[in-house]
C-alpha positions as CSV (number, residue, x, y, z in Angstrom):
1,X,-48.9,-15.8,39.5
2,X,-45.9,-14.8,37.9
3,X,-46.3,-15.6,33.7
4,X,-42.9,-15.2,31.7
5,X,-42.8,-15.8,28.0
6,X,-39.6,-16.9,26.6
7,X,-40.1,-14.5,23.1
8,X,-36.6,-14.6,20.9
9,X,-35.7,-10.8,20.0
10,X,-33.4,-12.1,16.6
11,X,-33.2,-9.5,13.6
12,X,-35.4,-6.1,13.2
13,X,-38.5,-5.0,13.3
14,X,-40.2,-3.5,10.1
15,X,-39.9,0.0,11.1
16,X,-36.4,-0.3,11.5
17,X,-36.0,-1.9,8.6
18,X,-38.2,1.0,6.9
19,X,-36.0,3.7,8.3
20,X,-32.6,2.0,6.8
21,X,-34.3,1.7,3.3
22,X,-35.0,5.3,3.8
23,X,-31.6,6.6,4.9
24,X,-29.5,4.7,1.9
25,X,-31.9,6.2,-0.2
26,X,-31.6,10.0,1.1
27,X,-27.5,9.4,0.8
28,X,-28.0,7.7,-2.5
29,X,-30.3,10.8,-3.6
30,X,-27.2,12.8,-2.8
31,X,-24.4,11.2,-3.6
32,X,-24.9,9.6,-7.5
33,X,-25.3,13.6,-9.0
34,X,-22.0,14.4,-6.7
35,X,-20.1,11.3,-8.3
36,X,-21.2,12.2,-11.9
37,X,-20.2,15.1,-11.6
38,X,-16.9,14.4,-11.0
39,X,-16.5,12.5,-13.3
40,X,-16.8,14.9,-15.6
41,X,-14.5,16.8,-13.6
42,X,-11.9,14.0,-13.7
43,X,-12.2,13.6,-17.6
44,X,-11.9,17.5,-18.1
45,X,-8.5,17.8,-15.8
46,X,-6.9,14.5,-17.3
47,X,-7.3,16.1,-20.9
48,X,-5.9,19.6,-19.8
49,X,-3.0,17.2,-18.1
50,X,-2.4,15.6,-21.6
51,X,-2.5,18.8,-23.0
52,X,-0.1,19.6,-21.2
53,X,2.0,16.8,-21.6
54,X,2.1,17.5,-25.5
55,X,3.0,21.1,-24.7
56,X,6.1,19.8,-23.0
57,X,7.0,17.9,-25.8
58,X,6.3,19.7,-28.1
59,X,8.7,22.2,-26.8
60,X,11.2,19.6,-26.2
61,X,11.3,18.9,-30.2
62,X,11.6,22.3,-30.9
63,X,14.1,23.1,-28.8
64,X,16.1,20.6,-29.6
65,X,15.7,21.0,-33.7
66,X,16.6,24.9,-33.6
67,X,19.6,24.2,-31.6
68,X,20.9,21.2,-34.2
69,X,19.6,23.3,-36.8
70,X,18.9,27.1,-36.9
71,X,16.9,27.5,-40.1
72,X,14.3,25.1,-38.5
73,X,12.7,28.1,-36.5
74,X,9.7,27.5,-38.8
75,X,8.6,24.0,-37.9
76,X,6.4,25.3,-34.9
77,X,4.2,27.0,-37.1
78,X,3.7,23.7,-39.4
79,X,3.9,20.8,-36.7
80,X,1.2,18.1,-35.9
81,X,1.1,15.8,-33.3
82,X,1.7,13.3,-35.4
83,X,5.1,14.8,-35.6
84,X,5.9,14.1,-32.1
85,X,7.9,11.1,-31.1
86,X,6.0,8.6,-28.7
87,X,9.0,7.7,-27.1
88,X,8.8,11.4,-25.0
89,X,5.7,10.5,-23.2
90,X,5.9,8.3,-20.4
91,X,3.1,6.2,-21.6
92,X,5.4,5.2,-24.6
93,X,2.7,6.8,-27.1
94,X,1.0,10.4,-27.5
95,X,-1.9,10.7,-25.0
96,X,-5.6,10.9,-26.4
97,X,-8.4,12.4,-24.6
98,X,-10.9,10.2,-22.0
99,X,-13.7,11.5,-24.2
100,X,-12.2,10.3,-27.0
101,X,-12.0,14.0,-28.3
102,X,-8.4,14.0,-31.0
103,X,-5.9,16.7,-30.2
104,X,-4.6,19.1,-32.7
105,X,-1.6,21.4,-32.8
106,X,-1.8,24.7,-34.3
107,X,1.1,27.3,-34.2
108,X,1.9,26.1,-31.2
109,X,-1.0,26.0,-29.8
110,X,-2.8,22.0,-28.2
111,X,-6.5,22.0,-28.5
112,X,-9.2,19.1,-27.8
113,X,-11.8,18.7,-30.1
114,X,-14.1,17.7,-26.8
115,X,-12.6,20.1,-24.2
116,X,-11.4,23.4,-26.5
117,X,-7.9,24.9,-25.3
């Protein structure tokens, strides 16, 4: 006597199921500190990239003030970013920082209230 029973094998067991749950949350474990970190990295390099993007211009104005006028040698030493027009930066205004830190120009010199020089 020869018994078959017609059982349906849809979807997945519990242990399966268990052992998913458990491997999202090993990957999750590792990879949430890995993004936020990041992050922070991101923020940090886009600053120093604005930064550098008001060095540019700021050199750009200087340059083209002491040619037009010689006895304006002095205005590195006094300028603000205010000072600088918006229409050098290809975002049509000064960059701010992601951290909302405020730049500041000294002698030449762009530093970031959030990030330092």
């Amino acid at each position: 006597m020869n018994i078959t029973m017609n059982r349906s094998e849809t979807g997945f067991t519990l242990v399966e199921l268990i052992m998913v749950i458990v491997i999202v949350g090993i990957l999750s474990a590792v990879a949430v500190p890995k993004f936020i970190n990041l992050t922070g990295a991101a923020q940090e390099a886009k600053c120093a990239a604005n930064r550098g993007a008001i060095n540019s211009a700021v050199s750009m104005t200087y340059a083209a003030m002491v040619a037009n006028d010689p006895n304006q040698a002095e205005w590195l030493s006094t300028a603000v970013v205010g000072d600088l027009d918006d229409s050098m930066f290809a975002t049509g205004s000064v960059p701010v920082c992601p951290l909302t830190g405020t730049y500041s120009l000294s002698s030449g010199q762009i530093d970031c209230s959030q990030h330092g020089m």
